[in-house]
N, C-alpha and C positions, 0 to 999 in steps of 0.2 A: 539674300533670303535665308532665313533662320533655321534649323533643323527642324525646332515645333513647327513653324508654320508648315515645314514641306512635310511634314504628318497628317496635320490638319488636312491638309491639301487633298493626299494621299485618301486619309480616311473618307473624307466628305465626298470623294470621285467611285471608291468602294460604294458606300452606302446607296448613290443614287444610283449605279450599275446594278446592283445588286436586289434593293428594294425599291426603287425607280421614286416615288412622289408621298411612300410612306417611309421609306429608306431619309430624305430629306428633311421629310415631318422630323424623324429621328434623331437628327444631326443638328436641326434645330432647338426639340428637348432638351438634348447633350446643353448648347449654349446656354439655354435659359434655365438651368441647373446647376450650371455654374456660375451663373450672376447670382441666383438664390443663396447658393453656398456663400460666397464670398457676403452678401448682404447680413446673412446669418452667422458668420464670423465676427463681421462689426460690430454688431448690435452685444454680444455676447463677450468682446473686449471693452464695449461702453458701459457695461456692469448691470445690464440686463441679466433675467434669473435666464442661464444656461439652457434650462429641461424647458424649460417657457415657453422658448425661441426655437430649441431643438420639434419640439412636440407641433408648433404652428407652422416651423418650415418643414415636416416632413408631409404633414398634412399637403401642405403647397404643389411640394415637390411633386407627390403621387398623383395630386390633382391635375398639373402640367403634363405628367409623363402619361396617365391615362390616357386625360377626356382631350390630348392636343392631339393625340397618333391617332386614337381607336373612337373619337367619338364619345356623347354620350347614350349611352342604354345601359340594358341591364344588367350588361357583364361590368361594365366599368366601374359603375355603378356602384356592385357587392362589391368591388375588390378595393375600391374606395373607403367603404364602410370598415372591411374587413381588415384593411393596410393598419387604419386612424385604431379600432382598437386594439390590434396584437403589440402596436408600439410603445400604447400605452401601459396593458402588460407587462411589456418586457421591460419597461423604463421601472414598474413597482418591483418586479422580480428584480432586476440590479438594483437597485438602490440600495436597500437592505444588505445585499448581501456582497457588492465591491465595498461597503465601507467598512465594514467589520472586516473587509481580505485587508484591509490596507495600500493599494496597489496603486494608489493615485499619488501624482507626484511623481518625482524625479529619483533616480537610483544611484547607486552608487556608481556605477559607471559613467554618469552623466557630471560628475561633481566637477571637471574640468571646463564643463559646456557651460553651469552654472555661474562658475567663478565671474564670468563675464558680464553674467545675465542682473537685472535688477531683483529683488525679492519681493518686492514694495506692487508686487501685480494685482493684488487681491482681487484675485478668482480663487472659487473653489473648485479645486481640482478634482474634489470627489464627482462632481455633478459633470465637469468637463470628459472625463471618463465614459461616462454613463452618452452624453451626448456622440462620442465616438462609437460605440457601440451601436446605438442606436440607426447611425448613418452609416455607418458600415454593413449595418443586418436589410436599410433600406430596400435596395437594389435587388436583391435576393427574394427577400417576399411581395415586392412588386409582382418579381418575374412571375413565381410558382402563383400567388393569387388570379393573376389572371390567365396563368395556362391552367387552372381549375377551371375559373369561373366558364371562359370557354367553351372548352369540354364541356362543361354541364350544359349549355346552352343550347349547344350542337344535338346533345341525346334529349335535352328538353323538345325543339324543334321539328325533331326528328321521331319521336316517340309519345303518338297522341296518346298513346294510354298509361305515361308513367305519370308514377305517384312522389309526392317528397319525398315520403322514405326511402324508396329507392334513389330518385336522383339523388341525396342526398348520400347514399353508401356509394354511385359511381362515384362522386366527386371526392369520399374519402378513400376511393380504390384507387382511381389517379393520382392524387396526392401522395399515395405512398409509394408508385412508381418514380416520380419527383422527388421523395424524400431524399432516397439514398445520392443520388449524384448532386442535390445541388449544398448537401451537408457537406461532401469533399471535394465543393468548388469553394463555398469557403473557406475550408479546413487550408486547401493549396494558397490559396488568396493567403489568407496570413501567414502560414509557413514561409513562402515567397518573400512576404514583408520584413519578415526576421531572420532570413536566410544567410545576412553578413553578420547578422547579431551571435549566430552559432557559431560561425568558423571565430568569431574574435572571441568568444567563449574557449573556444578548442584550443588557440594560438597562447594563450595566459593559462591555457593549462587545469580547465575550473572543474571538477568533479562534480559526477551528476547530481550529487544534491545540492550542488554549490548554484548549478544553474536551473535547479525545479525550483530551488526558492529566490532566484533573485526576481526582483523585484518588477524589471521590465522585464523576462521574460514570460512571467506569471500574469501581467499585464496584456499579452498578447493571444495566451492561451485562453484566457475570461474571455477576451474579445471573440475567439473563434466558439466556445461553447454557448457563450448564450447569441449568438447567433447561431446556432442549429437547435437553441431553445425556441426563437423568434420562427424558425421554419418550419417548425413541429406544431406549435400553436396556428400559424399560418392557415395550413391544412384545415383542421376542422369548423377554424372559422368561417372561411371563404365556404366549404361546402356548406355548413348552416346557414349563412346569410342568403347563398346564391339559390340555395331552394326555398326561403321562404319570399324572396324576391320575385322569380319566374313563377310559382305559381301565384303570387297578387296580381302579377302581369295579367297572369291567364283569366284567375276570375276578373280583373274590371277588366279583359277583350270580350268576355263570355254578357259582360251586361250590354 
């Protein structure tokens, strides 16, 4: 039996101890988000437009990892809406502005790896960048949209006399209690990522400007910023959506 599997194992006996029949819901997301991934891999090595495929499978994705744990209503609902547009967003905010960095593609330290490699891929790597980002910032603004949406639902439910404006300022009071920890769970998430990349930095001896501009590590850094661009946007969105969603609830329960 194989290391992974006895993880797998491991993790999916976790899950169901833990969160017992949504814990499993869970562990089944996991799977059929990685068939996603992988399908959205292929399609995007068969010369499909990258942002295309990226944009309809994160759509997917949220849609699985939602309405398969939590059901459909009104929380999932907003953070549905609210996921599909910040992604979009953030795909126009990168675009623009990784292709003018330059950052796409392969660096100089990679030239040994290439040597091997064919050139003849044609993908555009600019766009394949932007796709990482974007799948990387996923999972993150899943989380926070719907520990928003939530919350707002709960003081909705709970507060026959509140108004949108108000739910809609808890939802951005929440949000910024969210803000600060889940900006340096990314920020650690990719630090982590590049963490051998430094010390072989340190071992060759590279001065720090040697390594703010190289190429893949500037690559790594875009990726951790505009993902806590993508969680900033998050924020407002999901409270906006989520309060003009719960109160349409309310008036057609009121007709």
């Amino acid at each position: 039996m194989s290391v992974p599997f006895i993880l797998i194992l491991i993790l999916l006996a976790l899950m169901i101890v833990v969160g017992g029949q949504r814990g499993l819901k869970s562990f089944l997301t996991l799977f059929f988000n990685f068939i996603m991934m992988f399908i959205l891999l292929v399609l995007i090595g068969a010369k499909f437009d990258p942002i295309k495929v990226t944009i309809v499978g994160c759509i997917i994705i949220t849609f699985i990892t939602l309405f398969f744990i939590n059901g459909i209503n009104v929380k999932t609902v907003s953070s549905l809406f609210s996921v599909t547009l910040v992604v979009i967003l953030t795909m126009l905010i990168t675009y623009g502005i990784s292709s003018n960095a330059n950052i796409q593609g392969f660096s100089k330290e990679q030239l040994e790896t290439t040597a091997y490699l064919s050139v003849y891929v044609q993908l555009n790597f600019a766009k394949v960048l932007i796709c990482e980002i974007l799948f990387g910032l996923l999972g993150a603004i899943i989380d926070v949209s719907i520990s928003i949406s939530s919350s707002m639902y709960e003081i909705y439910k709970n507060t026959a006399s509140t108004t949108p404006s108000n739910i809609f300022k808890s939802g951005l009071e929440i949000g910024k209690d969210i803000l600060g920890t889940m900006t340096n769970t990314l920020l650690f998430t990719y630090i982590g990522s590049f963490m051998t990349l430094i010390i072989y930095f340190s071992e060759l001896h590279y001065s720090f400007s040697d390594i703010i501009n190289s190429k893949i590590f500037c690559s790594e850094i875009f990726q951790s910023l505009f993902g806590g661009i993508g969680i900033i946007l998050i924020i407002p969105t999901t409270a906006f959506i989520a309060s003009k969603l719960l109160f349409f609830k309310r008036s057609d329960d009121s007709k």
